[in-house]
BAGU-456994 format. One record per residue: y, x, z of N, C-alpha, C in turn; residue in one letter. Coordinates in steps of 0.05 Angstrom, whole numbers. Each point is the difference from the previous one (the first is absolute). Layout:
<atom n_Y="Y" n_X="X" n_Z="Z" ca_Y="Y" ca_X="X" ca_Z="Z" c_Y="Y" c_X="X" c_Z="Z" r="a"/>
...
REM end
This chain:
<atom n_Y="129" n_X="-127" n_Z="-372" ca_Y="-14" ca_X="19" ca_Z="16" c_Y="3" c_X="-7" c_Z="29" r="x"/>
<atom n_Y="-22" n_X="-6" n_Z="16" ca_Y="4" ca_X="10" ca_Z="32" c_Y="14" c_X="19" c_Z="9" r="x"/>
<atom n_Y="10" n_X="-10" n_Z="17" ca_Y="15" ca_X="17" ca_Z="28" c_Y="-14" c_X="-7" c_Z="19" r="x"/>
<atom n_Y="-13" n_X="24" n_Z="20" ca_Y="-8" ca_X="-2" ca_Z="27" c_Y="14" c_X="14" c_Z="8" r="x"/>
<atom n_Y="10" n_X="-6" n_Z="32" ca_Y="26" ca_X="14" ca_Z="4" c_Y="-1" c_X="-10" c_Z="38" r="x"/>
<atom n_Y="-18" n_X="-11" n_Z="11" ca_Y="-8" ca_X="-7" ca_Z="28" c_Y="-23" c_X="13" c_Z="-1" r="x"/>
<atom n_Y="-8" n_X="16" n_Z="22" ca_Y="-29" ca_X="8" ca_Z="17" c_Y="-8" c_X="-15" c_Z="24" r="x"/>
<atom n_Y="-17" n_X="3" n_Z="1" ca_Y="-15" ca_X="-21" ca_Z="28" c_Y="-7" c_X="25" c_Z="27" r="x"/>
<atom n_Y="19" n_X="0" n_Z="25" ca_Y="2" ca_X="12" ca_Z="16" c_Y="1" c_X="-20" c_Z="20" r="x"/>
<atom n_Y="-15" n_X="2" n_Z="20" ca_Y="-6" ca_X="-17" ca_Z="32" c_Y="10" c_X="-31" c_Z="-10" r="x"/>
<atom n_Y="-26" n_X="-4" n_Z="-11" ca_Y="10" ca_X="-30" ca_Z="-12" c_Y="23" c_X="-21" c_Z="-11" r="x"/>
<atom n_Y="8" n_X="21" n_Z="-13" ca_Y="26" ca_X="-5" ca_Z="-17" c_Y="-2" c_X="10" c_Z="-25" r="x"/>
<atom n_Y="12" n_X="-4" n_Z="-20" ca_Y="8" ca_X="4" ca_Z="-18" c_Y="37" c_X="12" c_Z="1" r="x"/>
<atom n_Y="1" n_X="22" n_Z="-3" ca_Y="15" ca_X="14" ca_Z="3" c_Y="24" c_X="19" c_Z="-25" r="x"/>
<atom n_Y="15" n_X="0" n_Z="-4" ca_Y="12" ca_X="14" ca_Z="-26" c_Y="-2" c_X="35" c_Z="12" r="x"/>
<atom n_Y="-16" n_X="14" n_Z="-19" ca_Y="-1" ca_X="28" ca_Z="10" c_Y="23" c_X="16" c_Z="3" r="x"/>
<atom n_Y="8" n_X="24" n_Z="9" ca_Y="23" ca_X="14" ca_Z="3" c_Y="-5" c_X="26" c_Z="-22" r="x"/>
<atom n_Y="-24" n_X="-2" n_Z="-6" ca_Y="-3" ca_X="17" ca_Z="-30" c_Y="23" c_X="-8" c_Z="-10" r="x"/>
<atom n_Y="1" n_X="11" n_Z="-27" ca_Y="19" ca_X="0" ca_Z="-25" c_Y="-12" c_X="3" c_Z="-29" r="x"/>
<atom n_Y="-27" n_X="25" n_Z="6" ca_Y="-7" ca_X="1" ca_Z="-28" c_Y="-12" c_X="-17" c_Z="-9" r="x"/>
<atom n_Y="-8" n_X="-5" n_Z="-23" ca_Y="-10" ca_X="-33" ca_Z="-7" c_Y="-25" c_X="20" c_Z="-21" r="x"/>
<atom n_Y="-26" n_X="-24" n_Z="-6" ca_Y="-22" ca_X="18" ca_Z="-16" c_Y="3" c_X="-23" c_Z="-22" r="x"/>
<atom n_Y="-13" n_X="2" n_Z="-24" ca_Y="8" ca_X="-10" ca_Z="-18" c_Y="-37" c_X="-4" c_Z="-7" r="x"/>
<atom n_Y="-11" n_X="-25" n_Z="11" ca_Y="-30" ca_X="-11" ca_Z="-10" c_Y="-6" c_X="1" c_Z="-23" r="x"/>
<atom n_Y="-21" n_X="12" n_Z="-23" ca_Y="-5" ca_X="-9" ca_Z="-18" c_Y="-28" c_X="-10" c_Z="-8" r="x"/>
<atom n_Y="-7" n_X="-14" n_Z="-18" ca_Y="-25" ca_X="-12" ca_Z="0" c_Y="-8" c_X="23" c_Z="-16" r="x"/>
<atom n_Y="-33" n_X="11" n_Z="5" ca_Y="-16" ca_X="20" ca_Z="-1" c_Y="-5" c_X="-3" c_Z="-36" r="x"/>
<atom n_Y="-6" n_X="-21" n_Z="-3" ca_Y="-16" ca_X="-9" ca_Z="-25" c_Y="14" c_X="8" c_Z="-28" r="x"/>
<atom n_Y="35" n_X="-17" n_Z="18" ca_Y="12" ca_X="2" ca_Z="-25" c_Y="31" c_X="24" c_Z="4" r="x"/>
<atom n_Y="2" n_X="5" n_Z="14" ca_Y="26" ca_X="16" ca_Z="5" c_Y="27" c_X="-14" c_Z="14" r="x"/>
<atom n_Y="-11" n_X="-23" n_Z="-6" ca_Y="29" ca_X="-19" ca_Z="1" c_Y="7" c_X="-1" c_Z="39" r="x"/>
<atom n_Y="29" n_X="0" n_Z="-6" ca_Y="6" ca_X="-5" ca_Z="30" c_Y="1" c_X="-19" c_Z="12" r="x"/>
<atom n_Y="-10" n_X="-5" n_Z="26" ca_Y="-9" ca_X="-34" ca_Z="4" c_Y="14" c_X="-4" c_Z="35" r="x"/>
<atom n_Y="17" n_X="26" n_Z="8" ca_Y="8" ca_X="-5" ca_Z="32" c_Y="12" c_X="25" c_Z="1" r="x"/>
<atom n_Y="27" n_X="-11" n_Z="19" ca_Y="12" ca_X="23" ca_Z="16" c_Y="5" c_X="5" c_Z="28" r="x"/>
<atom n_Y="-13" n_X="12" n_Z="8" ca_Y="-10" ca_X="0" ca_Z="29" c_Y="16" c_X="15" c_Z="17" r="x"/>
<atom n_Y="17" n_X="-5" n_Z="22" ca_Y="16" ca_X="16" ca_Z="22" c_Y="-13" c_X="16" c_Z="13" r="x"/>
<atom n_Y="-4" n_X="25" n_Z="2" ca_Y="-23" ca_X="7" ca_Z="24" c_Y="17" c_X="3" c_Z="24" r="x"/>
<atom n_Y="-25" n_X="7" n_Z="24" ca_Y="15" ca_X="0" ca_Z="25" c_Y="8" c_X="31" c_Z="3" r="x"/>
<atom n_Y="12" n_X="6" n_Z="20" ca_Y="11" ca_X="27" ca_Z="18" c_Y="-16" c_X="11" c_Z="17" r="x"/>
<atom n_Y="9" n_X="13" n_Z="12" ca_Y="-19" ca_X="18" ca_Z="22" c_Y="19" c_X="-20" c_Z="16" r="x"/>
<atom n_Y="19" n_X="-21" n_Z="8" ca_Y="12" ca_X="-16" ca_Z="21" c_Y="-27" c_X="-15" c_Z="-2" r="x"/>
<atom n_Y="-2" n_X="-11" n_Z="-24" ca_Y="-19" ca_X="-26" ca_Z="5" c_Y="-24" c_X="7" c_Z="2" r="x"/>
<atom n_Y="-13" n_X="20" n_Z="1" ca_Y="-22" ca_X="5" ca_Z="5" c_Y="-1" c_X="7" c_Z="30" r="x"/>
<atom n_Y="22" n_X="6" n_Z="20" ca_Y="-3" ca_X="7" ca_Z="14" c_Y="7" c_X="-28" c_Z="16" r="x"/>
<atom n_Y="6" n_X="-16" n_Z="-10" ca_Y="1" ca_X="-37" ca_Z="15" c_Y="-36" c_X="-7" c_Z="-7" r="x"/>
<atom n_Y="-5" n_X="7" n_Z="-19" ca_Y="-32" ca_X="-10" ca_Z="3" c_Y="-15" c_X="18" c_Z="16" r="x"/>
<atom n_Y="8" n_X="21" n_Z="5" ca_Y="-20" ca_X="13" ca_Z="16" c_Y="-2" c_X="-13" c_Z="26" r="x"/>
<atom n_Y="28" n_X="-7" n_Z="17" ca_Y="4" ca_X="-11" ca_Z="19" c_Y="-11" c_X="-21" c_Z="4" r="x"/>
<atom n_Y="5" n_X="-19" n_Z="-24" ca_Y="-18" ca_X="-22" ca_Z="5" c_Y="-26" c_X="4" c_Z="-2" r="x"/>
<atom n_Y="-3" n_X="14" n_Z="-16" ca_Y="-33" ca_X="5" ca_Z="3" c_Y="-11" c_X="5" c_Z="31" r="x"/>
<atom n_Y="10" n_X="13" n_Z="14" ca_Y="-3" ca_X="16" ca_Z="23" c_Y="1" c_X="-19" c_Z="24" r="x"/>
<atom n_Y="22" n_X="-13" n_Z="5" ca_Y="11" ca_X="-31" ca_Z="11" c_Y="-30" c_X="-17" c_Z="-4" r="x"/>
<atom n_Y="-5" n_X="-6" n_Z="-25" ca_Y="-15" ca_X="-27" ca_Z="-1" c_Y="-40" c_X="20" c_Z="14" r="x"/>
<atom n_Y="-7" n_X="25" n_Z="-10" ca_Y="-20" ca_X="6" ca_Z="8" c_Y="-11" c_X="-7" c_Z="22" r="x"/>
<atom n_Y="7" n_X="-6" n_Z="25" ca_Y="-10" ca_X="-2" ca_Z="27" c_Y="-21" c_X="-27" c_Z="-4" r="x"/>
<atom n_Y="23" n_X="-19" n_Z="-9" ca_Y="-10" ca_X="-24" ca_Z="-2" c_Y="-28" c_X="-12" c_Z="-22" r="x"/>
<atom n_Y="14" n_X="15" n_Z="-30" ca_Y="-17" ca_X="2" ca_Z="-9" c_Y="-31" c_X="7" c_Z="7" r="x"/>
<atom n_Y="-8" n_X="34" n_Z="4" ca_Y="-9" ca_X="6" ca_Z="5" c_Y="-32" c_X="-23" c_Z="15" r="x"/>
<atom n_Y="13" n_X="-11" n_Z="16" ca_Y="-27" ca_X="-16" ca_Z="17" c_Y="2" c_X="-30" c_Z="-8" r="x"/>
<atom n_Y="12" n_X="-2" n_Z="-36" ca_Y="-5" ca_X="-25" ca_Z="1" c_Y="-29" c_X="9" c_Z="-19" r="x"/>
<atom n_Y="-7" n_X="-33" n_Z="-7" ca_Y="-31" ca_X="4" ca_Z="-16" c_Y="1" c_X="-9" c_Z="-15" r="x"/>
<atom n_Y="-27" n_X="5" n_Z="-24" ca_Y="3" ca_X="-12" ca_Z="-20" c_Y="-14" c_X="-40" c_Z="-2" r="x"/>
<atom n_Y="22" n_X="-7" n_Z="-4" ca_Y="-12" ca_X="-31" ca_Z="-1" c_Y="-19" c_X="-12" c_Z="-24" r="x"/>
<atom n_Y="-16" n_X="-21" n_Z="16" ca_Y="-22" ca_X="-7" ca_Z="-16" c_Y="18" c_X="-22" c_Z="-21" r="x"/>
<atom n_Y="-7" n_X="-2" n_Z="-22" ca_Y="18" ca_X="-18" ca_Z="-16" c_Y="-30" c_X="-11" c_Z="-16" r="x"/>
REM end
């Protein structure tokens, strides 16, 4: 079974300060297929920041022609 157990906060990959863990299962068949760390109200409050930090910049970039 998977373990995810890092979140992606201001471009990192990060180990959350959660504790509770969710237990994935596939829809189809019941079976458990991942155990997932969730984050905290700490780490949500490091992405907010980053969120908030990176906006300025963001904000007036554009979308590129590819």
């Amino acid at each position: 079974m998977k373990t995810v157990d890092h979140i992606y906060i201001n471009g990192s990959f990060v180990k959350p300060h959660g504790k509770e863990v969710l237990e994935l299962v596939n829809p189809s068949t019941g079976a458990p297929i991942a155990r997932v760390t969730l984050a905290d109200e700490q780490d949500a409050q490091a992405a907010i920041a980053a969120a908030k930090a990176a906006y300025p910049s963001f904000s007036r970039s554009r979308k590129s022609s590819a």
